[in-house]
SEMI-321008 format. One record per residue (C-alpha): residue in three letters; chain; x, y, z; residue number from 1. Coordinates in nm, 2 decimals. Example, Ala and Ser with C-alpha at 12.3 -4.5 7.8 and 13.67 -1.06 7.14 Angstrom:
! SEMI-321008
[ala A [1.23 -0.45 0.78] 1],
[ser A [1.37 -0.11 0.71] 2],
END
This chain:
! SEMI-321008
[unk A [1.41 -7.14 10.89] 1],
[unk A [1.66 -7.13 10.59] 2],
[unk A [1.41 -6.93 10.37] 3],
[unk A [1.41 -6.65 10.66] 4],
[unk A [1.77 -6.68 10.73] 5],
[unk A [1.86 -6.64 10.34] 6],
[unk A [1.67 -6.35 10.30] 7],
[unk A [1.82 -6.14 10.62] 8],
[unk A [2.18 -6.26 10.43] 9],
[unk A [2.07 -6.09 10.09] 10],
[unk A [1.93 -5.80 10.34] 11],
[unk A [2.26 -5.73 10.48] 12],
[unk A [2.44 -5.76 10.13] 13],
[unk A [2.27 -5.57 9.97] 14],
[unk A [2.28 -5.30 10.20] 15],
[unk A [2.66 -5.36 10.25] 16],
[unk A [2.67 -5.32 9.89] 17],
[unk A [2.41 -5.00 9.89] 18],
[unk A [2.68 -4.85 10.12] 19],
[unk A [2.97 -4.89 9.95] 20],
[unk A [2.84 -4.72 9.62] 21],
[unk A [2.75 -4.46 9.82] 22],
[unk A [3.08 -4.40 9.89] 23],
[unk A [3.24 -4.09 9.74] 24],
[unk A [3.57 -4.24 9.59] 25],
[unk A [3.32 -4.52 9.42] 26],
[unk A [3.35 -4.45 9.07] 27],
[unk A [3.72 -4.40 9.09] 28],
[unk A [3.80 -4.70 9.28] 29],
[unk A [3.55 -4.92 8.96] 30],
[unk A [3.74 -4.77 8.70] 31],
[unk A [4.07 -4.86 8.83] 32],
[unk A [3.91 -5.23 8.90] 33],
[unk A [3.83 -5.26 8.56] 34],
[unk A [4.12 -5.10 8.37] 35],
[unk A [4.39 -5.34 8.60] 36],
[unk A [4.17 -5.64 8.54] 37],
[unk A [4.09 -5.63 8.19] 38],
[unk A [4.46 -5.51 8.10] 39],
[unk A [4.56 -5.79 8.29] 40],
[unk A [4.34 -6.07 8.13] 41],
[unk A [4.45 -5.88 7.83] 42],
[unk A [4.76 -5.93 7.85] 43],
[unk A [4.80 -6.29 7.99] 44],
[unk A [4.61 -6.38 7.66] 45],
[unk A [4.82 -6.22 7.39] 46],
[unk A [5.08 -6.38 7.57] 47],
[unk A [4.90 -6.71 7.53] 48],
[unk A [4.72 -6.65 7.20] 49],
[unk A [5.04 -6.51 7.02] 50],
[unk A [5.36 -6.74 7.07] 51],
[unk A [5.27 -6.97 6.77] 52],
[unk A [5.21 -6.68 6.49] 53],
[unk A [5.52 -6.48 6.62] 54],
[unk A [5.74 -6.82 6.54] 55],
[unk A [5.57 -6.78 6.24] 56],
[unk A [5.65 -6.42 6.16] 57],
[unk A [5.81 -6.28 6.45] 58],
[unk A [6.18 -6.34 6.56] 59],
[unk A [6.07 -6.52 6.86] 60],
[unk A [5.78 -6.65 7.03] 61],
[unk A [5.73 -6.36 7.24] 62],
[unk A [5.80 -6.08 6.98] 63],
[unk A [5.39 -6.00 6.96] 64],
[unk A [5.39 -6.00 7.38] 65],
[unk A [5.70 -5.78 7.41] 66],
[unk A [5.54 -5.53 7.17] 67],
[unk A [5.22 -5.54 7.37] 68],
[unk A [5.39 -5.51 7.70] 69],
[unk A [5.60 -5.22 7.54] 70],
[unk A [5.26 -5.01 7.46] 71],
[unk A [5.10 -5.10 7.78] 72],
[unk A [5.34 -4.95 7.95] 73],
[unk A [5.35 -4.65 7.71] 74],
[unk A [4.96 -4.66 7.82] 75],
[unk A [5.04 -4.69 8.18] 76],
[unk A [5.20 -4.34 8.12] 77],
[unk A [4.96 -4.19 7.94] 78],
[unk A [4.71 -4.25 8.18] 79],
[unk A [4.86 -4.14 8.48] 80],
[unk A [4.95 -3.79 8.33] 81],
[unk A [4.57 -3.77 8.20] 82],
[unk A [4.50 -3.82 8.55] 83],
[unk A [4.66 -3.52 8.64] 84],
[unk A [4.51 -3.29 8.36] 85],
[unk A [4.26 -3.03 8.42] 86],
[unk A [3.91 -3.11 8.23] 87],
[unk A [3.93 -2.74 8.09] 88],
[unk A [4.28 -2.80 7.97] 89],
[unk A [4.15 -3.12 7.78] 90],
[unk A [3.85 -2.92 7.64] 91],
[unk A [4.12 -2.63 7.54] 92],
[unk A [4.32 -2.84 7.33] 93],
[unk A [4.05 -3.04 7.21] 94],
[unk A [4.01 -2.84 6.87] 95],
[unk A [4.37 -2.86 6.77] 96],
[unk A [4.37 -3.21 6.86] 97],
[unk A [4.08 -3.27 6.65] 98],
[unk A [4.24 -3.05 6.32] 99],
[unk A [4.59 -3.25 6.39] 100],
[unk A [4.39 -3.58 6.38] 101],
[unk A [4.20 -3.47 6.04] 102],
[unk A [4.53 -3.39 5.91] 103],
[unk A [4.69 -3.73 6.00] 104],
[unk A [4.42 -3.92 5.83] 105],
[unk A [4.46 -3.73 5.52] 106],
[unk A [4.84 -3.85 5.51] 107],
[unk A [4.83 -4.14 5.62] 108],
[unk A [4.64 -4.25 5.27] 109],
[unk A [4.88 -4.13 5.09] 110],
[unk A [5.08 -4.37 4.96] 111],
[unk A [5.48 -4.32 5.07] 112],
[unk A [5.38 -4.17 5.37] 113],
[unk A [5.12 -4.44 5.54] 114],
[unk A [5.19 -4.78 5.54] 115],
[unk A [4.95 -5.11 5.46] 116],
[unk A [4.84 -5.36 5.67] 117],
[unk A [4.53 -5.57 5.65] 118],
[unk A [4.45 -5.46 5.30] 119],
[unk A [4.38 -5.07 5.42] 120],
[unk A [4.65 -4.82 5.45] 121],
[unk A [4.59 -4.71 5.75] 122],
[unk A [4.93 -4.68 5.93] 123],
[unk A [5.23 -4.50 5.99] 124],
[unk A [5.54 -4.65 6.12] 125],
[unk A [5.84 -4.51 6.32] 126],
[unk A [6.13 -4.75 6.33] 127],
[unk A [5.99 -5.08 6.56] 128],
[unk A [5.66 -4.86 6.66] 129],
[unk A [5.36 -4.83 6.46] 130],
[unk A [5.05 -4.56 6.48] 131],
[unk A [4.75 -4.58 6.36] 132],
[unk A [4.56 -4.20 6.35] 133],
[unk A [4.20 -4.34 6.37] 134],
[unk A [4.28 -4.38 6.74] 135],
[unk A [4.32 -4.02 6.78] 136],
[unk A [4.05 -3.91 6.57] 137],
[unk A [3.79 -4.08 6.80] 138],
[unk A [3.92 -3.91 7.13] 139],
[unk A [3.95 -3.60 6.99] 140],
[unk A [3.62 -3.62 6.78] 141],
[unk A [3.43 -3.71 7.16] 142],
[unk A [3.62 -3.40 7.36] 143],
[unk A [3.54 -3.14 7.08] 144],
[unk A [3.21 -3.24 6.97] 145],
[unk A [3.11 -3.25 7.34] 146],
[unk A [3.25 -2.89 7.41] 147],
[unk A [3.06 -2.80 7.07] 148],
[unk A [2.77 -2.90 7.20] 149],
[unk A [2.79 -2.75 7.53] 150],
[unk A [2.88 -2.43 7.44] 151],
[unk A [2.58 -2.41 7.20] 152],
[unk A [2.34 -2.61 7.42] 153],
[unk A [2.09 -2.32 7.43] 154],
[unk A [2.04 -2.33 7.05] 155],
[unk A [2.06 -2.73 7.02] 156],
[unk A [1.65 -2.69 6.93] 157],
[unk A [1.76 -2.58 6.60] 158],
[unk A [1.88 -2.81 6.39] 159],
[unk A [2.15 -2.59 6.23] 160],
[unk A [2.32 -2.57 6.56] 161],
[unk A [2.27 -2.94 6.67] 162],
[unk A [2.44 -3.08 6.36] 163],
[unk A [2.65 -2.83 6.22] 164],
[unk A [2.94 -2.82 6.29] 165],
[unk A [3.00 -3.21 6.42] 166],
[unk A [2.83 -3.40 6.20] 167],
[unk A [3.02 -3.24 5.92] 168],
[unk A [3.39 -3.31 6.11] 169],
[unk A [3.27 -3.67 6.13] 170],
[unk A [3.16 -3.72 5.78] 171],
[unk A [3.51 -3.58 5.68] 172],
[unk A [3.67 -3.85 5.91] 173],
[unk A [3.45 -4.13 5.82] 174],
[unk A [3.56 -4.01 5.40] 175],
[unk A [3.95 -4.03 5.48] 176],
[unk A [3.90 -4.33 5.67] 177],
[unk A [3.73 -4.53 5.36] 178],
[unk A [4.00 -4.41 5.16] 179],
[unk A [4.24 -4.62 5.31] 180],
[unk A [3.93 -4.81 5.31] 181],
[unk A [3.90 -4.91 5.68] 182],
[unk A [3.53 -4.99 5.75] 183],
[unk A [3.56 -5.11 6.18] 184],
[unk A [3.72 -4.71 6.22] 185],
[unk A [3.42 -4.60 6.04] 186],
[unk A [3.20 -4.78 6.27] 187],
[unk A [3.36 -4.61 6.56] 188],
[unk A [3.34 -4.29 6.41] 189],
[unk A [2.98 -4.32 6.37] 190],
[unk A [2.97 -4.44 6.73] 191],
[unk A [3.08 -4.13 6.88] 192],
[unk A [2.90 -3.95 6.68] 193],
[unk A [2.53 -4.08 6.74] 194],
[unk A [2.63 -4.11 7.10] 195],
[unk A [2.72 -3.74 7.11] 196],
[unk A [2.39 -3.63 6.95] 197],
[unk A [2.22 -3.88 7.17] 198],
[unk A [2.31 -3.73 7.53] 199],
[unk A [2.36 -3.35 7.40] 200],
[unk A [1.91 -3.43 7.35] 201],
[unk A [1.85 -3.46 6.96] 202],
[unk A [1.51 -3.54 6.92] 203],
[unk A [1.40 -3.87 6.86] 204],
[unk A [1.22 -3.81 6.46] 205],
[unk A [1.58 -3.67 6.34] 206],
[unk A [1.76 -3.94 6.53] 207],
[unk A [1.58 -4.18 6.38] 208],
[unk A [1.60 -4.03 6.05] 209],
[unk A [1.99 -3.98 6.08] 210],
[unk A [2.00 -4.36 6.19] 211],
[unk A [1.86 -4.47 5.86] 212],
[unk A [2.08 -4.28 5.70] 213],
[unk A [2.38 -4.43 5.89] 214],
[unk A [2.21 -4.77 5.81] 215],
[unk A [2.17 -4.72 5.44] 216],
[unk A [2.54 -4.62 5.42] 217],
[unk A [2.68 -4.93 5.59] 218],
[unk A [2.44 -5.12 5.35] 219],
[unk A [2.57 -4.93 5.06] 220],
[unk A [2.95 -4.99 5.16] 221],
[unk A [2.86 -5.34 5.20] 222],
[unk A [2.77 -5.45 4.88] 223],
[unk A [3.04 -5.22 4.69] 224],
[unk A [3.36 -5.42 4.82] 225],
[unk A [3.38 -5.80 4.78] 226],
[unk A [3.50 -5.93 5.06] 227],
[unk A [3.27 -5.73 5.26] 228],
[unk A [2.97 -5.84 5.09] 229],
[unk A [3.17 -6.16 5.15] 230],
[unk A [3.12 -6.11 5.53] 231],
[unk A [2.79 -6.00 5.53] 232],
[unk A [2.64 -6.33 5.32] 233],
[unk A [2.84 -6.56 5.54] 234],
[unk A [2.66 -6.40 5.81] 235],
[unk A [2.28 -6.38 5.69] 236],
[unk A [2.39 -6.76 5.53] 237],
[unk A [2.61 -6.91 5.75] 238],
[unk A [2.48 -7.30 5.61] 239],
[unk A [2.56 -7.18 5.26] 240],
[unk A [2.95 -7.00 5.35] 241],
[unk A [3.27 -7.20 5.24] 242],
[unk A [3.41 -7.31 5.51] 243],
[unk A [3.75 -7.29 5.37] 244],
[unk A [3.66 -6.99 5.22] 245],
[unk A [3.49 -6.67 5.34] 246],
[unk A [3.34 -6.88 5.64] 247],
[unk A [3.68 -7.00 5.74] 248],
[unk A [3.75 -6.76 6.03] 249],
[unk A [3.39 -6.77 6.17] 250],
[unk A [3.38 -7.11 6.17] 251],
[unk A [3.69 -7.17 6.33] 252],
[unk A [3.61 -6.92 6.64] 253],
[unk A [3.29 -7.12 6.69] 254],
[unk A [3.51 -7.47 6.67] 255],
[unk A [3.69 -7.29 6.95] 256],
[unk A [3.45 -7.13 7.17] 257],
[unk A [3.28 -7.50 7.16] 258],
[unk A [3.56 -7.70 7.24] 259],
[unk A [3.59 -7.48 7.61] 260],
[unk A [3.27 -7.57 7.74] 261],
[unk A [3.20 -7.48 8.03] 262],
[unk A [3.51 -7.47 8.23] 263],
[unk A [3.78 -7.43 7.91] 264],
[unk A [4.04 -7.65 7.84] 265],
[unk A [4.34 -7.47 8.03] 266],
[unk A [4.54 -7.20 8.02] 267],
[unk A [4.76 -7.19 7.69] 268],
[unk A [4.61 -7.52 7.59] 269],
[unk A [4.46 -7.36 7.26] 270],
[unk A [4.47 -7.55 7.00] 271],
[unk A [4.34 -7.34 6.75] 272],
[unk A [4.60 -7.06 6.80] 273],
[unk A [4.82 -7.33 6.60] 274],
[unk A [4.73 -7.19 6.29] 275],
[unk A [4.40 -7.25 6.24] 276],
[unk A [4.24 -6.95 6.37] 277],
[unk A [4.35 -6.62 6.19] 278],
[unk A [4.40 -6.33 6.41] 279],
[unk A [4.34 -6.52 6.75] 280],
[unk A [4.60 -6.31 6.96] 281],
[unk A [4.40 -6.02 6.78] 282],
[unk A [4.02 -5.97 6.60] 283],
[unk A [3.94 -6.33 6.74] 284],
[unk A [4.10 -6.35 7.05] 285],
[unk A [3.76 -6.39 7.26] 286],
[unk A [3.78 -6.75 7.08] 287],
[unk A [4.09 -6.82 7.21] 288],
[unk A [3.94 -6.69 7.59] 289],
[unk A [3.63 -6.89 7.53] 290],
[unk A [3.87 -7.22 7.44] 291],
[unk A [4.13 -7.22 7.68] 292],
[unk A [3.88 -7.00 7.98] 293],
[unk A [3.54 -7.18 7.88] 294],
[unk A [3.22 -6.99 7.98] 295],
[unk A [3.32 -6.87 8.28] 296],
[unk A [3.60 -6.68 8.14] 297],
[unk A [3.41 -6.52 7.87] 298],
[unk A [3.11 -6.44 8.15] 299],
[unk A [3.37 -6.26 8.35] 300],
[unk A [3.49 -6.02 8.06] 301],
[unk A [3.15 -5.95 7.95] 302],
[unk A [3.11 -5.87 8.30] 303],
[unk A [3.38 -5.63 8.35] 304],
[unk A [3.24 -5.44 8.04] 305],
[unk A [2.91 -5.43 8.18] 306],
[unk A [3.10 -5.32 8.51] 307],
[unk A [3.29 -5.01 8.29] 308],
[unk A [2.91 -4.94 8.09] 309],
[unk A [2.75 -4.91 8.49] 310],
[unk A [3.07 -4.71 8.58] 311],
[unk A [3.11 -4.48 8.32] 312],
[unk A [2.74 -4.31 8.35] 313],
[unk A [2.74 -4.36 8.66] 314],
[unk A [3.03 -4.08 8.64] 315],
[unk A [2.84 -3.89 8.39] 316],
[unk A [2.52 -3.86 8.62] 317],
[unk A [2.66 -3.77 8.92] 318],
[unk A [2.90 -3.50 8.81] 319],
[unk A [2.78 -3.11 8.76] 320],
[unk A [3.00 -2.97 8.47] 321],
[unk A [2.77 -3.05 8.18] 322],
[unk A [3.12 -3.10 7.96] 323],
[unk A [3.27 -3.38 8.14] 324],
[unk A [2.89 -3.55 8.18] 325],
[unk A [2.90 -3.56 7.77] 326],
[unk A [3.22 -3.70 7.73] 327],
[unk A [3.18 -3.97 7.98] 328],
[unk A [2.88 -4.10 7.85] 329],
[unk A [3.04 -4.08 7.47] 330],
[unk A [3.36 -4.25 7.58] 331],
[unk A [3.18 -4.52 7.79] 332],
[unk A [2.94 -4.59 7.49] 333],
[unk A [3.23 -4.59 7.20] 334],
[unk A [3.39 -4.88 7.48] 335],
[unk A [3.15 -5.06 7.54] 336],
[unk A [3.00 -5.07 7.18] 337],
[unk A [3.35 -5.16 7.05] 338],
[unk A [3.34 -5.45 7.32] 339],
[unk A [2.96 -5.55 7.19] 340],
[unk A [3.09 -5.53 6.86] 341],
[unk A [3.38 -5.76 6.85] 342],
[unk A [3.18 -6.04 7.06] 343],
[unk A [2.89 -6.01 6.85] 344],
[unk A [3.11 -6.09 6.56] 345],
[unk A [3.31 -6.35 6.72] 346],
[unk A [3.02 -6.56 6.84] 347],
[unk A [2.82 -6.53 6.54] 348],
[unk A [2.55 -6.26 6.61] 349],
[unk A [2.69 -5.96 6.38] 350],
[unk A [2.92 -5.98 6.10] 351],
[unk A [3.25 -5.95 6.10] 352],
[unk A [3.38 -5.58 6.10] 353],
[unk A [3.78 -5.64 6.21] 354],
[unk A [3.70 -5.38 6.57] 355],
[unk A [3.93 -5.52 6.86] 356],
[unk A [3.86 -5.63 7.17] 357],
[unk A [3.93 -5.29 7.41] 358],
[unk A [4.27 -5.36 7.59] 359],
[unk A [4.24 -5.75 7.55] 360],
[unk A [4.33 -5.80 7.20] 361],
[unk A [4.64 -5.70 7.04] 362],
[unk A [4.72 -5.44 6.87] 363],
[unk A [4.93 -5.11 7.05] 364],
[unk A [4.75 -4.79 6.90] 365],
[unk A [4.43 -4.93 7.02] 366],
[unk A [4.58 -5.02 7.39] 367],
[unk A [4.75 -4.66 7.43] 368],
[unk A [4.42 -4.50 7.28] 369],
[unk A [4.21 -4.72 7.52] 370],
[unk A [4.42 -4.66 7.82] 371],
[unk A [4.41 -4.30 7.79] 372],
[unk A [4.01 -4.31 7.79] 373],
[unk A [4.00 -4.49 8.10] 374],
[unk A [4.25 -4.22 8.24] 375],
[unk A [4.00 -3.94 8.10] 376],
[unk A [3.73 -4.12 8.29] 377],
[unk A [3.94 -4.21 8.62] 378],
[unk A [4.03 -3.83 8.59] 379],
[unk A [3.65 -3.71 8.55] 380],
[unk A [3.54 -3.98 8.87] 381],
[unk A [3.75 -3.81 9.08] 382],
[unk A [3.55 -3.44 8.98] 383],
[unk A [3.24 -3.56 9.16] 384],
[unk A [3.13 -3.33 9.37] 385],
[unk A [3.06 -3.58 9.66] 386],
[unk A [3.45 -3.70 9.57] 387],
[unk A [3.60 -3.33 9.58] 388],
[unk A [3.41 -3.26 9.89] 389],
[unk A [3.65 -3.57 10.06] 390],
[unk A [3.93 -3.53 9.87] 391],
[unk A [3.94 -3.19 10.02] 392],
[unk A [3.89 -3.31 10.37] 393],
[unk A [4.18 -3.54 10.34] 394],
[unk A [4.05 -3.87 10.22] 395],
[unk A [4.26 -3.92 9.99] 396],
[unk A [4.31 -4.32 9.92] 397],
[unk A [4.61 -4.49 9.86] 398],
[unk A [4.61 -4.49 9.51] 399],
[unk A [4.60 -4.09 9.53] 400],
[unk A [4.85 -4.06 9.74] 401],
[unk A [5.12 -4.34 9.58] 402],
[unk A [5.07 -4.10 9.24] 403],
[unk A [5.01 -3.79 9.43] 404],
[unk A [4.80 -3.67 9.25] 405],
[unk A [4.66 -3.34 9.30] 406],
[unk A [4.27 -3.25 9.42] 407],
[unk A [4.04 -3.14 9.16] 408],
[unk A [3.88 -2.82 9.16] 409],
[unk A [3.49 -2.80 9.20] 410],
[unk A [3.28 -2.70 8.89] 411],
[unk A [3.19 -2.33 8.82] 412],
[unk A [2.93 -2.22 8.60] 413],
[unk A [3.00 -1.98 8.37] 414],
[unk A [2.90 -1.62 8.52] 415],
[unk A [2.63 -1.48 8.30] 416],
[unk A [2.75 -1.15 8.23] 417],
[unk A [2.49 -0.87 8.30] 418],
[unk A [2.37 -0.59 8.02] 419],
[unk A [2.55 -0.27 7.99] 420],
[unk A [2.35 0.03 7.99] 421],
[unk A [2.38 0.15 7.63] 422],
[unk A [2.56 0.50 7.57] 423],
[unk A [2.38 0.73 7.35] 424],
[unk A [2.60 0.80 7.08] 425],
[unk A [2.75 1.19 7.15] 426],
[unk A [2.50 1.46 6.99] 427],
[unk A [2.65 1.69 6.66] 428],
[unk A [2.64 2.03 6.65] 429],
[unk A [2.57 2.26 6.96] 430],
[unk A [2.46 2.15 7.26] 431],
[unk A [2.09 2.23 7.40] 432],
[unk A [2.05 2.47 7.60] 433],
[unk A [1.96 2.39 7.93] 434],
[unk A [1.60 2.35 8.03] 435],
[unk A [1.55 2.21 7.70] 436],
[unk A [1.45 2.56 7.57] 437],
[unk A [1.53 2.81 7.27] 438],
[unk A [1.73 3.11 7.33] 439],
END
């Protein structure tokens, strides 16, 4: 009877379920899930992960937490104003946002006008804030190259047209960003911009092909720094790396996801945020989840990016405006990846690259940047047609109405514009006479 009776209960959940995705406020009511949760864990663990190395270097114990709380909120704003933007507003300014952000990289490496942190140069810093213009570059690379893309999507089977002129803007980025050198905004450079040739259809030879490329670079950059080749032997030879050497912080973030088991050993009961993990409130800081949260609390952020990767093209296929379906599949991928990323490096499976953990780790730019995508995607769930259809009948939500937020305009192809009848050009001399005839 229990067999039966267990299968009937799946039955009805996974119908419940069934139904409530069918739902037309779905994807916006995920996003938000996700953004409040994982800002929240994100926050609760710089606050935890930070108090020892800002009594080190800060003028308190909560100097890093009050700086984070400070850009979250700065976040917080950004994101409900993005909410309210127009999609073709966001394409509009997309190109000057993407020649600004070109710009910005080229003086922050400058030295006297960027500062250093981290060994790359790769900063500029207003009084108690700091901005870092890699953040920008990716946003504005995604919304451009998708409206690049777009626009020319009925000449992407030549070549010419499919890489010119994105992959070129990217190259330039990925140049001024190892200038400072900064290798993890390279990565997510390079992120965007196989994801955008990926969904805008590039076939799969010169995908390949511009994959191996990609590959042979990152090799090549590898080997002509030391400390990178560095991270890249302790990770092929992890037996062989000095553990109070180059192995140091690796080995350290596995001493501490091992010591949390299963169930972690508490809340703020880290004991390798005392110094003996480097950059646990920030690079590391699913260590410091994975020793104070154990597994479960690293199973339930993995989840809530998996929840955000389902989400976001989810978005993407359900929406008609061919723009807004590329940019939420870029900005979902460049997320997630970043997420994949950073946990692969911090359990041992990649080698270490220095990305952050999206709105869990600390670090302001990143937060703001990150909180704005998740407004750019909250803003594109809520231009389903199946949303704009209830939106329009009044089901509005609570959310919606608390921000009041305006409803979203259904998409409009562009009207193909008929041919004009072509005027023959006026004749010279003296007119025929008519009948067609001498006189």
């Amino acid at each position: 009877m229990a067999g039966p009776a267990l299968g009937s209960h799946l039955l009805t959940v996974r119908t419940k379920v069934a139904g409530w995705l069918a739902r037309p406020l779905t994807s916006f009511q995920l996003i938000l899930a996700v953004f409040g949760m994982l800002c929240g864990i994100g926050l609760t663990m710089v606050l935890s992960a930070s108090t020892v190395d800002a009594l080190t270097h800060e003028r308190g114990a909560y100097g890093v937490f009050v700086k984070q709380v400070l850009y979250a909120f700065i976040g917080l704003v950004l994101f409900v104003l993005v909410l309210r933007v127009p999609p073709r507003l966001m394409r509009q300014i997309s190109f000057p946002a993407t020649v600004a952000s070109v710009l910005l990289l080229l003086l922050v490496a400058i030295p006297g006008i960027g500062a250093v942190r981290g060994g790359a140069r790769s900063w500029f810093i207003i009084g108690p804030l700091s901005f870092q213009p890699l953040e920008l570059a990716k946003l504005a690379l995604a919304l451009w190259g998708a409206h690049v893309l777009v626009v020319k999507r009925a000449l992407l089977e030549q070549r010419r047209h499919l890489l010119v002129p994105v992959v070129p803007v990217a190259l330039v980025m990925c140049a001024l960003l190892m200038l400072q050198p900064e290798l993890g905004g390279t990565i997510t450079i390079v992120i965007v911009l196989f994801a955008l040739l990926w969904f805008a259809g590039t076939p799969l030879p010169l995908f390949g092909a511009l994959s191996l490329g990609a590959l042979s670079g990152a090799l090549l950059l590898a080997v002509t720094a030391g400390y990178r080749s560095q991270r890249v032997q302790t990770f092929l030879h992890p037996e062989a790396a000095d553990a109070q050497g180059a192995g140091y912080q690796s080995m350290q973030a596995m001493y501490a996801m091992g010591e949390g088991g299963f169930f972690g050993k508490g809340l703020g009961q880290s004991s390798s945020k005392y110094l003996y993990l480097p950059n646990a409130h920030n690079d590391f800081i699913f260590a410091v989840i994975g020793e104070e949260l154990g597994m479960i609390g690293c199973a339930v952020v993995v989840l809530l990016f998996a929840v955000l990767a389902y989400t976001g093209l989810r978005i993407a296929a359900r929406n008609t405006d061919p723009w807004i379906r590329l940019v939420s599949a870029v900005i979902t991928v460049w997320i997630v990846s970043q997420a994949v990323i950073n946990i692969g490096y911090v359990i041992g499976l990649l080698p270490v690259t220095g990305l952050t953990l999206p709105l869990i780790s600390s670090g302001g730019t990143s937060m703001v940047s990150t909180m704005v995508c998740f407004g750019v995607l909250a803003n594109f769930a809520r231009h389903e047609p199946a949303c704009i259809s209830a939106l329009k009948s009044g089901s509005q939500g609570r959310i919606a109405k608390l921000l009041r937020l305006p409803v979203p305009d259904p998409y409009r192809p562009p009207m193909k514009r008929r041919p004009q009848p072509i005027t023959p050009p006026p004749l010279r001399g003296r007119p025929p006479a008519p009948g067609g005839g001498r006189r």
